[in-house]
N, CA, C and O atoms as a CHARMM CRD file, in Angstrom:
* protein
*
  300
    1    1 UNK  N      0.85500  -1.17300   0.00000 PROA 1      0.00000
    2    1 UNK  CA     0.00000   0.00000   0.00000 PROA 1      0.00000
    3    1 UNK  C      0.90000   1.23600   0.00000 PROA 1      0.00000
    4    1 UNK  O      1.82600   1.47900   0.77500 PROA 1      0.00000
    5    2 UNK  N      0.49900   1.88400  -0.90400 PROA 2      0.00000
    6    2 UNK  CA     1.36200   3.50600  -0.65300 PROA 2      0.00000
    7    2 UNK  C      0.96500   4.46500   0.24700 PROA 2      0.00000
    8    2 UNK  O     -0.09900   4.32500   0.85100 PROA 2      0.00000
    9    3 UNK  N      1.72200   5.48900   0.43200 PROA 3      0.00000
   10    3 UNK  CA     1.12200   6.02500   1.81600 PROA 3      0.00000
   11    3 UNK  C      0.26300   7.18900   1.61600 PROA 3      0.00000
   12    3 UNK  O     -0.24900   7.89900   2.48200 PROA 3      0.00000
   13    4 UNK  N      0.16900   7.29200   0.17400 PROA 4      0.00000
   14    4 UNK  CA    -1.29600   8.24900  -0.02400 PROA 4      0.00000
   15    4 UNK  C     -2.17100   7.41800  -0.17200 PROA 4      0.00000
   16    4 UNK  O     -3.21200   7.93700   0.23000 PROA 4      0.00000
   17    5 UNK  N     -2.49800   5.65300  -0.78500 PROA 5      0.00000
   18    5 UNK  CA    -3.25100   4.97200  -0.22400 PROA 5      0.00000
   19    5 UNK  C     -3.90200   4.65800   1.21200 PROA 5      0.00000
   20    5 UNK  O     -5.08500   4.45700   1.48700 PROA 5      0.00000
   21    6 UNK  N     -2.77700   4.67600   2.04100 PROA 6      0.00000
   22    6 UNK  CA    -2.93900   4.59000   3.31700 PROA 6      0.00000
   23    6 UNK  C     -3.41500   5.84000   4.28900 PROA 6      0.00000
   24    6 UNK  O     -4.03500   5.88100   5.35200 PROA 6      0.00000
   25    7 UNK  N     -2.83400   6.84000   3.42300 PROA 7      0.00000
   26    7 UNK  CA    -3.91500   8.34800   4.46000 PROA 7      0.00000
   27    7 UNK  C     -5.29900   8.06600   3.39500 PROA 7      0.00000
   28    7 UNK  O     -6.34500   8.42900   3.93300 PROA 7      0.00000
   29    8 UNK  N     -5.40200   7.73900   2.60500 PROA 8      0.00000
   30    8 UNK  CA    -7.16500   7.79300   2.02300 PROA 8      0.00000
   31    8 UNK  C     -7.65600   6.76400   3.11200 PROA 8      0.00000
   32    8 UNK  O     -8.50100   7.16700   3.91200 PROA 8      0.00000
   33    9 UNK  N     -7.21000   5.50600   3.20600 PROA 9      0.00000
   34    9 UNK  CA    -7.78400   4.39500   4.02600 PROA 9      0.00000
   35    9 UNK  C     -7.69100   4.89100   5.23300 PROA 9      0.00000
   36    9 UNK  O     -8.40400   4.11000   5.86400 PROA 9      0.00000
   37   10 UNK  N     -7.22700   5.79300   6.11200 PROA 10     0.00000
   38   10 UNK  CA    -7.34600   5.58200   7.09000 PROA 10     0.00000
   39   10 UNK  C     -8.15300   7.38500   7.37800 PROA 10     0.00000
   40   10 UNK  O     -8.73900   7.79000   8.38200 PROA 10     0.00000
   41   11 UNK  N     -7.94700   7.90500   6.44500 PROA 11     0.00000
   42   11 UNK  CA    -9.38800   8.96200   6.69300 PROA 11     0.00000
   43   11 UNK  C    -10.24300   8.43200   6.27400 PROA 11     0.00000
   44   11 UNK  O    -11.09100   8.49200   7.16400 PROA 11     0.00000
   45   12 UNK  N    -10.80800   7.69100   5.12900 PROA 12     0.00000
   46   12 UNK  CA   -11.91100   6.99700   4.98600 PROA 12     0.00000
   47   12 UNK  C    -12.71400   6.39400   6.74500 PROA 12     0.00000
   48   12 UNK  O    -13.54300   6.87300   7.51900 PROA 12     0.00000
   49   13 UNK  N    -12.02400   5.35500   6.70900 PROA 13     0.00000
   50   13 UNK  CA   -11.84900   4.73500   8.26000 PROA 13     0.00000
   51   13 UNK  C    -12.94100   5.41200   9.44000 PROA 13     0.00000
   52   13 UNK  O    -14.05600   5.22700   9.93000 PROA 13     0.00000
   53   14 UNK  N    -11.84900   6.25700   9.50200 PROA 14     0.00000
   54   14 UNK  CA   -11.99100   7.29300  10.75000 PROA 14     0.00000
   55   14 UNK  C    -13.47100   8.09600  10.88600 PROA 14     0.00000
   56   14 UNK  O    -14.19300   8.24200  11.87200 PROA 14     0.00000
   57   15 UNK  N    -13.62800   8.56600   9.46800 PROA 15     0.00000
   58   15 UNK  CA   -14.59600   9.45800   9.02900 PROA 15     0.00000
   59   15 UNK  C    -15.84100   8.56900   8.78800 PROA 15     0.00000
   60   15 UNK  O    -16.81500   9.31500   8.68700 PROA 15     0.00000
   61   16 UNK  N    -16.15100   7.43000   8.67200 PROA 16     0.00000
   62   16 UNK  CA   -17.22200   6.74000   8.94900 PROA 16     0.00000
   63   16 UNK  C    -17.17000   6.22100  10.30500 PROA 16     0.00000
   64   16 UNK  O    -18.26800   5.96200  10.80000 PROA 16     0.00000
   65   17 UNK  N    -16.05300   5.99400  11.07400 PROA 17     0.00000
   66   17 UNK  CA   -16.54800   5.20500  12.76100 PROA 17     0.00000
   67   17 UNK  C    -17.13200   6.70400  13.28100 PROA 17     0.00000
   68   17 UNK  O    -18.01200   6.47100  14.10900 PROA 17     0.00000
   69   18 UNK  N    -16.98100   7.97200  13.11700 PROA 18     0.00000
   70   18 UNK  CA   -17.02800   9.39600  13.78200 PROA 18     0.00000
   71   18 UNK  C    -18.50000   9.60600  13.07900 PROA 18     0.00000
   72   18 UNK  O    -19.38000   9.82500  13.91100 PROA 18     0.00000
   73   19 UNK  N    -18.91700   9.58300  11.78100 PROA 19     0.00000
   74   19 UNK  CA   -20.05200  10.09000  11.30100 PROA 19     0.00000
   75   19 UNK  C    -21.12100   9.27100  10.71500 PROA 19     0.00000
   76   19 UNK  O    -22.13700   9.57900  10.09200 PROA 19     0.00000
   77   20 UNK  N    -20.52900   7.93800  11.15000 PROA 20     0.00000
   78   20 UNK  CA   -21.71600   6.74300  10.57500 PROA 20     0.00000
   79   20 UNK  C    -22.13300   6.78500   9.10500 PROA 20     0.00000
   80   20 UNK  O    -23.25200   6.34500   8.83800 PROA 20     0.00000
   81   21 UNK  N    -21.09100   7.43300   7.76700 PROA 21     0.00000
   82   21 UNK  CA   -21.44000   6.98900   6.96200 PROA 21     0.00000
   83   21 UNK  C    -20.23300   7.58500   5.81700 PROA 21     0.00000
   84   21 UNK  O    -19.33200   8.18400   6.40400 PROA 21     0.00000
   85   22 UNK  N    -20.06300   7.52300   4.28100 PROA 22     0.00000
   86   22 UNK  CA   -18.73000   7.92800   4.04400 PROA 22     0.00000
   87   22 UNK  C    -18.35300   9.29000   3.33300 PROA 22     0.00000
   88   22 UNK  O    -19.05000  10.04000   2.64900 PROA 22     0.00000
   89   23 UNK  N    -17.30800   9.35100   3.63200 PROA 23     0.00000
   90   23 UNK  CA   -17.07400  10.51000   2.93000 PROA 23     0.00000
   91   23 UNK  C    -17.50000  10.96500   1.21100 PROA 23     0.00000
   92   23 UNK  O    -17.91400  10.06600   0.47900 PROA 23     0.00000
   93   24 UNK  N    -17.37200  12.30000   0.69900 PROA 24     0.00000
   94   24 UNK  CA   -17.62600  12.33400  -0.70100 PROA 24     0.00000
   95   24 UNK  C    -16.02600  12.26000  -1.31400 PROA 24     0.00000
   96   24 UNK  O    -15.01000  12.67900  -0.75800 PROA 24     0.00000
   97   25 UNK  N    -16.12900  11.66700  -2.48400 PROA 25     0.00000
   98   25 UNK  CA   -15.17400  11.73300  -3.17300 PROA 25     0.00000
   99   25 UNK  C    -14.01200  13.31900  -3.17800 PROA 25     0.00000
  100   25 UNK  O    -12.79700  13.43000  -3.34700 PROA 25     0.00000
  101   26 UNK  N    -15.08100  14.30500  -2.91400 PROA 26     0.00000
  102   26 UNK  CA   -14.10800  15.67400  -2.88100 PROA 26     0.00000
  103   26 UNK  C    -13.68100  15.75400  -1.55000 PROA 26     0.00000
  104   26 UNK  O    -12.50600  16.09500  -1.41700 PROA 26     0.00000
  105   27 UNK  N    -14.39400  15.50600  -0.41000 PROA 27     0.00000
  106   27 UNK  CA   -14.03900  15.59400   0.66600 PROA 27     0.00000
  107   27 UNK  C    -12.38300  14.61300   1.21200 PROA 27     0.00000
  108   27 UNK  O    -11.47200  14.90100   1.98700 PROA 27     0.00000
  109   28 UNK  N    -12.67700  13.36700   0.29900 PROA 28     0.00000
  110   28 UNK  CA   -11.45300  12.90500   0.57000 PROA 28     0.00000
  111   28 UNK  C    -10.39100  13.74600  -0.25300 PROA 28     0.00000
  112   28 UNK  O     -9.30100  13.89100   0.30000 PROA 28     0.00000
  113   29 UNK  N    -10.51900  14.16800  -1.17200 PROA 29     0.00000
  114   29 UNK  CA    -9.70200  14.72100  -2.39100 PROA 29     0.00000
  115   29 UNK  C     -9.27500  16.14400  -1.20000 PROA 29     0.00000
  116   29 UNK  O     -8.09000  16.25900  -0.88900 PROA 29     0.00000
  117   30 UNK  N    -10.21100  17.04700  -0.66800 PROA 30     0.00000
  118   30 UNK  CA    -9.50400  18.33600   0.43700 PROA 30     0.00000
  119   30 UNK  C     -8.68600  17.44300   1.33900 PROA 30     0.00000
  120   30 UNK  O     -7.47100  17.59600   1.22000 PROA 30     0.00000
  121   31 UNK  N     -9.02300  16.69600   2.06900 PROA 31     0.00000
  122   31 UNK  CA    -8.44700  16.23100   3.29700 PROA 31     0.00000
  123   31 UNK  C     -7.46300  15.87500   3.49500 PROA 31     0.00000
  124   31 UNK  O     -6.81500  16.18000   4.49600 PROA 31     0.00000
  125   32 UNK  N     -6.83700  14.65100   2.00500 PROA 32     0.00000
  126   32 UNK  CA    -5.56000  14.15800   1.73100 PROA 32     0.00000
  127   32 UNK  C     -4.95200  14.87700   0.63000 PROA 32     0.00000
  128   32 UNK  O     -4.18100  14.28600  -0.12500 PROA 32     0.00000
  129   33 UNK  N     -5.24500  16.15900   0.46600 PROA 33     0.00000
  130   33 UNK  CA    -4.37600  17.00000  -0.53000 PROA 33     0.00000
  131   33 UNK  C     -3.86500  16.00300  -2.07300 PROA 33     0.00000
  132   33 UNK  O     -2.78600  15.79000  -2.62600 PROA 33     0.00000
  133   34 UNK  N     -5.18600  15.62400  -2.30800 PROA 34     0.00000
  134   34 UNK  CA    -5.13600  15.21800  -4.05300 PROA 34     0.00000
  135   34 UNK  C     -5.82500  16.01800  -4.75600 PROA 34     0.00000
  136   34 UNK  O     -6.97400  16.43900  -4.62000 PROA 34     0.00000
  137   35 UNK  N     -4.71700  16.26800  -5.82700 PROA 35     0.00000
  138   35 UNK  CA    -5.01700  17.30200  -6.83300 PROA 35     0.00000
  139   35 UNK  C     -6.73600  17.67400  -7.71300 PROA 35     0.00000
  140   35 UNK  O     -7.33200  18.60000  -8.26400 PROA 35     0.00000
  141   36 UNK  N     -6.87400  16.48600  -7.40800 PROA 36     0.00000
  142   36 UNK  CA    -8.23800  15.81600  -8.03700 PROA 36     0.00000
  143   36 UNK  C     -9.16200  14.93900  -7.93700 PROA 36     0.00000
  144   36 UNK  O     -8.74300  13.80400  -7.70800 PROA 36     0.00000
  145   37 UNK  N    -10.62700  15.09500  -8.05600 PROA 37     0.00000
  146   37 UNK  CA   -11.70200  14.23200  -7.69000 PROA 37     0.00000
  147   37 UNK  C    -11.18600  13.00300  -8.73300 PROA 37     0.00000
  148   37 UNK  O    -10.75900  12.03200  -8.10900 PROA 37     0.00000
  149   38 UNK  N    -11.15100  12.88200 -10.00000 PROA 38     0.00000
  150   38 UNK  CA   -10.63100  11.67100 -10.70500 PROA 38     0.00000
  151   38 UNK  C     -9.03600  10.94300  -9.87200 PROA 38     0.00000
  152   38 UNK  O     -8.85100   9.73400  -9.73600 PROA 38     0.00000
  153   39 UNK  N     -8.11700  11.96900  -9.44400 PROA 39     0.00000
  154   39 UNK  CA    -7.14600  11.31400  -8.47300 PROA 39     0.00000
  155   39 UNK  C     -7.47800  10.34300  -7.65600 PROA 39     0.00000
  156   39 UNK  O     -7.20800   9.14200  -7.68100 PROA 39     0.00000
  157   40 UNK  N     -8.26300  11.16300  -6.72500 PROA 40     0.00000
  158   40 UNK  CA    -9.20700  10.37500  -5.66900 PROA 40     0.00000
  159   40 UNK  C     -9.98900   9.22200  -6.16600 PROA 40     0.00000
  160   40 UNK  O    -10.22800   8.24100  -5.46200 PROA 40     0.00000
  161   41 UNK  N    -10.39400   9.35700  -7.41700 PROA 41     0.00000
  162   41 UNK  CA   -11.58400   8.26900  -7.80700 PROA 41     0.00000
  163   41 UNK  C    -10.03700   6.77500  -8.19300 PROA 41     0.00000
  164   41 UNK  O    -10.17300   5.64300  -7.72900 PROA 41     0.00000
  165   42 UNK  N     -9.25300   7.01700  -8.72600 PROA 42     0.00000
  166   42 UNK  CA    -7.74100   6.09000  -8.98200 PROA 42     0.00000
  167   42 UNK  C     -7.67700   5.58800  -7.12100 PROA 42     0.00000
  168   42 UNK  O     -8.28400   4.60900  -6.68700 PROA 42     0.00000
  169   43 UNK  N     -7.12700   6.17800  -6.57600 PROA 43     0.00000
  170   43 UNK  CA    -6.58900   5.66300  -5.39600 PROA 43     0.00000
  171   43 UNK  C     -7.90500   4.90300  -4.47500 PROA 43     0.00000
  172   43 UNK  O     -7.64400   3.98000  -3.70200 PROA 43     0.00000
  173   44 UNK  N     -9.14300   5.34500  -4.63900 PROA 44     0.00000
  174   44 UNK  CA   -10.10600   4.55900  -3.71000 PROA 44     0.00000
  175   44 UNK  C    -10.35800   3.38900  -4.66400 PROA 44     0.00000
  176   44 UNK  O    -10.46400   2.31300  -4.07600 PROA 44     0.00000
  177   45 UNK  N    -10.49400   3.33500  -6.16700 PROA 45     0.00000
  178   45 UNK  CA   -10.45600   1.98700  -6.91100 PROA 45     0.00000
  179   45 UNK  C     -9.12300   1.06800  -6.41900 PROA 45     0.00000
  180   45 UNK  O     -9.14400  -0.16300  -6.42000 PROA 45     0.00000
  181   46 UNK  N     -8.42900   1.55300  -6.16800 PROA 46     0.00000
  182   46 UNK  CA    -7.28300   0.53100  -5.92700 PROA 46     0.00000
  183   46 UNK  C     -7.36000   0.01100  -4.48200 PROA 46     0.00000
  184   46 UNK  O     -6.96300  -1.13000  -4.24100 PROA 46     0.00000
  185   47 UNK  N     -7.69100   0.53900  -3.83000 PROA 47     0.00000
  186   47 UNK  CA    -8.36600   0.14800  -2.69800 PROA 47     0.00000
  187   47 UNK  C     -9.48200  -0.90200  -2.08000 PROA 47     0.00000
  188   47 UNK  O     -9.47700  -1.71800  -1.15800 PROA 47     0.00000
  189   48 UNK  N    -10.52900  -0.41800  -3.15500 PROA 48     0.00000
  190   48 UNK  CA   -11.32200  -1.82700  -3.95200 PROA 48     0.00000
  191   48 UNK  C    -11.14300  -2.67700  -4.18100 PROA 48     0.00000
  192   48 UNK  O    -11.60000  -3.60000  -3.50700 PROA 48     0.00000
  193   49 UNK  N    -10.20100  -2.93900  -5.50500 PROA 49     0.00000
  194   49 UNK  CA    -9.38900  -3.86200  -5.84100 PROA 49     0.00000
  195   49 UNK  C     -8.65800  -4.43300  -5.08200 PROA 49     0.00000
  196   49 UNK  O     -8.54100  -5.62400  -5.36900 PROA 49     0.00000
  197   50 UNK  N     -7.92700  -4.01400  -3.95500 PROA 50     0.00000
  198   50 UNK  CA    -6.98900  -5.06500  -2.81700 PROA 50     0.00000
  199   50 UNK  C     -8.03200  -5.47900  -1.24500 PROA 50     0.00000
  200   50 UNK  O     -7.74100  -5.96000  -0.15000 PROA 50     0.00000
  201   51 UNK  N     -9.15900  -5.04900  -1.80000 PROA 51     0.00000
  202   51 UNK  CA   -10.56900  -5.75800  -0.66900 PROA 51     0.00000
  203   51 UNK  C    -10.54100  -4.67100   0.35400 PROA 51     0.00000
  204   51 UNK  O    -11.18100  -4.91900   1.37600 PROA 51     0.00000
  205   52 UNK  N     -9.96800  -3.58600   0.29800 PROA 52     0.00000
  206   52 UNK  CA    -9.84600  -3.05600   1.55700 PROA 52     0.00000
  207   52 UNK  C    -11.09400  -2.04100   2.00200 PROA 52     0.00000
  208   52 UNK  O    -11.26400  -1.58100   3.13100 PROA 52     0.00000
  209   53 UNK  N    -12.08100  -1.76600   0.59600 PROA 53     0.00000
  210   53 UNK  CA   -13.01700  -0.77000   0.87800 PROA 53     0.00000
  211   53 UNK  C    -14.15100  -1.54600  -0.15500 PROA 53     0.00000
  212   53 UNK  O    -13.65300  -2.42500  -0.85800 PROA 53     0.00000
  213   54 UNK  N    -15.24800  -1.36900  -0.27600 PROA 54     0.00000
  214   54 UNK  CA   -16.15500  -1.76500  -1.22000 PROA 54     0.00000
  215   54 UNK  C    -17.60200  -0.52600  -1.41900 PROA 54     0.00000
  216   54 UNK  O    -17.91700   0.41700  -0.69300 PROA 54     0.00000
  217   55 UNK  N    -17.98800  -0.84300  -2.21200 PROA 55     0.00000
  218   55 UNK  CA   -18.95600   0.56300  -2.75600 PROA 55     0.00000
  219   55 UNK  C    -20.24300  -0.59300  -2.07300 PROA 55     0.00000
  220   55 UNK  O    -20.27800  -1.82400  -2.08400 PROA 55     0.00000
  221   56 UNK  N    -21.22100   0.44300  -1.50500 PROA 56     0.00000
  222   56 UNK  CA   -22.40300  -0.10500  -0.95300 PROA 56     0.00000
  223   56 UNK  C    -23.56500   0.76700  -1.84200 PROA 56     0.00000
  224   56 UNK  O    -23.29600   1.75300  -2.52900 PROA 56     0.00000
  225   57 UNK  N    -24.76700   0.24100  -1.68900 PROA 57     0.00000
  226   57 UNK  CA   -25.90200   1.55700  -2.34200 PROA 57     0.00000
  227   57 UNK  C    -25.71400   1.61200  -3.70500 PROA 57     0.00000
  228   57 UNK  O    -24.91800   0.98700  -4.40600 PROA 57     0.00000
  229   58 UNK  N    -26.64000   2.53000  -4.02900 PROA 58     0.00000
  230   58 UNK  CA   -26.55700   3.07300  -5.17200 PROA 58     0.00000
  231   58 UNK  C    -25.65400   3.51000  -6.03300 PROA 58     0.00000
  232   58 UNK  O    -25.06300   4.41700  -5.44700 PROA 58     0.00000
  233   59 UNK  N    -24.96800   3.30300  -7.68300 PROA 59     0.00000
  234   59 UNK  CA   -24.32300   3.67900  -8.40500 PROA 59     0.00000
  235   59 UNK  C    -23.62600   5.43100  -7.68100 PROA 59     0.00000
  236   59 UNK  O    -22.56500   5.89200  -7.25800 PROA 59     0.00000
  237   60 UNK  N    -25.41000   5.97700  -7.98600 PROA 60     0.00000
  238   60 UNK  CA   -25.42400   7.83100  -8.20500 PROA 60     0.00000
  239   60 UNK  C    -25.03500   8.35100  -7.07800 PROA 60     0.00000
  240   60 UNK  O    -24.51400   9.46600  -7.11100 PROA 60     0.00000
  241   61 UNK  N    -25.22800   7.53900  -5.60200 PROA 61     0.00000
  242   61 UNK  CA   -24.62300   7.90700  -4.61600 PROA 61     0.00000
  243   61 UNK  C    -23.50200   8.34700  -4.19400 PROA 61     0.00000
  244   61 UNK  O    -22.44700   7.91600  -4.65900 PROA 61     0.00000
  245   62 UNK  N    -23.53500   9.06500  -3.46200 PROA 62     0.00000
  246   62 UNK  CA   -22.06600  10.17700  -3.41200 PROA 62     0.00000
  247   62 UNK  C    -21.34200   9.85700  -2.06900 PROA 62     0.00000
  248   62 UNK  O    -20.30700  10.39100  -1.67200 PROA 62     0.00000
  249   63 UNK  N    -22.09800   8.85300  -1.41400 PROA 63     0.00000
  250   63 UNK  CA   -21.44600   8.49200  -0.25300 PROA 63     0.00000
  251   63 UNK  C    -21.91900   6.71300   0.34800 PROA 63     0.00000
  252   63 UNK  O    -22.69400   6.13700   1.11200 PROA 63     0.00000
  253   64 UNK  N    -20.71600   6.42900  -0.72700 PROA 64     0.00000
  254   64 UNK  CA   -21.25800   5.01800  -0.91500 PROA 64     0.00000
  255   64 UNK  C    -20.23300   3.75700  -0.54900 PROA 64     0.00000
  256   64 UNK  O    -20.43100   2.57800  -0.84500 PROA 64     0.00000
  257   65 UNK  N    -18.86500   4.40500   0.31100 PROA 65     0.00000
  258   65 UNK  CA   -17.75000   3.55500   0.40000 PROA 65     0.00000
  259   65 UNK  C    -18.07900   3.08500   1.77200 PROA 65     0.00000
  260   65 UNK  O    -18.78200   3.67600   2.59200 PROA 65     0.00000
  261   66 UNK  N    -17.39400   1.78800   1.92800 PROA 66     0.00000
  262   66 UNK  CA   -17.27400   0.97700   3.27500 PROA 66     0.00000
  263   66 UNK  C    -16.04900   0.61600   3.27800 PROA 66     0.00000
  264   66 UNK  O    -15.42500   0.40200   2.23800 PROA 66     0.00000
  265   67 UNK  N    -15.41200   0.47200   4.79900 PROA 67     0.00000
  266   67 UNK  CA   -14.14900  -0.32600   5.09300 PROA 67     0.00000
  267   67 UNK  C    -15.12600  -1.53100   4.76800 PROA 67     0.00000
  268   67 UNK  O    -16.32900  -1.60600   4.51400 PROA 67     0.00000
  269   68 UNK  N    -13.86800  -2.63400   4.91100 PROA 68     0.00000
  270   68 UNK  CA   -13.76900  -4.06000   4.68500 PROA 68     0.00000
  271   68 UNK  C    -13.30900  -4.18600   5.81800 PROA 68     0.00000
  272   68 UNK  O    -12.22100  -3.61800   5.91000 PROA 68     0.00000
  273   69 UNK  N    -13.78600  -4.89400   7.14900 PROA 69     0.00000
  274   69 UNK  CA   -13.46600  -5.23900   8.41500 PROA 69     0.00000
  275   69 UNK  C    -13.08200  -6.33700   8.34200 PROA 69     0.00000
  276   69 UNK  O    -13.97900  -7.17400   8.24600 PROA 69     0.00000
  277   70 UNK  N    -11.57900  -6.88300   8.35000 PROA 70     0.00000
  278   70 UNK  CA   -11.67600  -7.98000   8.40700 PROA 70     0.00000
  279   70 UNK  C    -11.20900  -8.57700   9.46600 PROA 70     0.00000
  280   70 UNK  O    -10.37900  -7.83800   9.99600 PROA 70     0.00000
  281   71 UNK  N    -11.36000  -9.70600  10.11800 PROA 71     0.00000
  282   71 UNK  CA   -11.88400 -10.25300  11.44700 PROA 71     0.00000
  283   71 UNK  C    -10.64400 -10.56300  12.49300 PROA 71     0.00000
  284   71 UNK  O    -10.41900 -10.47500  13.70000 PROA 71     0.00000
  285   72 UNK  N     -9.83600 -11.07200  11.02200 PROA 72     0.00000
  286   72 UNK  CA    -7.92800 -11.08300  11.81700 PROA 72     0.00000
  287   72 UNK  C     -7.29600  -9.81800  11.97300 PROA 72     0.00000
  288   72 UNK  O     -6.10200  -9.52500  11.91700 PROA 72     0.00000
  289   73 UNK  N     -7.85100  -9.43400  12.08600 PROA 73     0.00000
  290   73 UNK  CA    -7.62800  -7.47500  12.43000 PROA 73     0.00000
  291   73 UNK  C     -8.03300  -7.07900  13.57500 PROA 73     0.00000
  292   73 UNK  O     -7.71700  -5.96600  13.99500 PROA 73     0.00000
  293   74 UNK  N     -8.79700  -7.92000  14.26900 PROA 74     0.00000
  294   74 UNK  CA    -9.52300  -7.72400  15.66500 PROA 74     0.00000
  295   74 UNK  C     -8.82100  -8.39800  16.89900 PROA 74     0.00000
  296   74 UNK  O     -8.29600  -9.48300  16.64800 PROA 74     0.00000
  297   75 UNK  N     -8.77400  -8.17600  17.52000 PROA 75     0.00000
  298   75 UNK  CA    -7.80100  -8.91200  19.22100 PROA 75     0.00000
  299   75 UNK  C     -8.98800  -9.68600  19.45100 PROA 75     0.00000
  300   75 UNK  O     -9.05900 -10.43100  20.42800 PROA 75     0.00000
């Protein structure tokens, strides 16, 4: 994981255990200082792709990401 992967995943994270649901694509794009909503849209697909987040809801939805909890991650 790269470590602008890893500040998206772990503001993603954070920002749904604090607000019960996920961020918008721009909001991650201000937070982790990416140049761009399509930037942002690259780094949360890859994220996808290695199981670590998955899209819930609706296509048109603007706040539609989930962590992937996975269970050997838990004490």
């Amino acid at each position: 994981m790269t470590k602008q992967q890893l500040k998206v995943y772990q503001y993603i994270v954070e920002y749904v255990r604090k607000e019960r649901l996920s961020p918008t694509y721009d909001e991650i794009r201000k937070e982790c200082n990416i140049s761009s909503v399509s930037g942002t849209y690259v780094v949360v697909k890859e994220l996808i792709r290695k199981g670590l987040m998955e899209k819930v809801g609706r296509p048109q939805d603007s706040r539609q990401l989930r962590p992937v909890i996975d269970k050997r991650w838990i004490d």
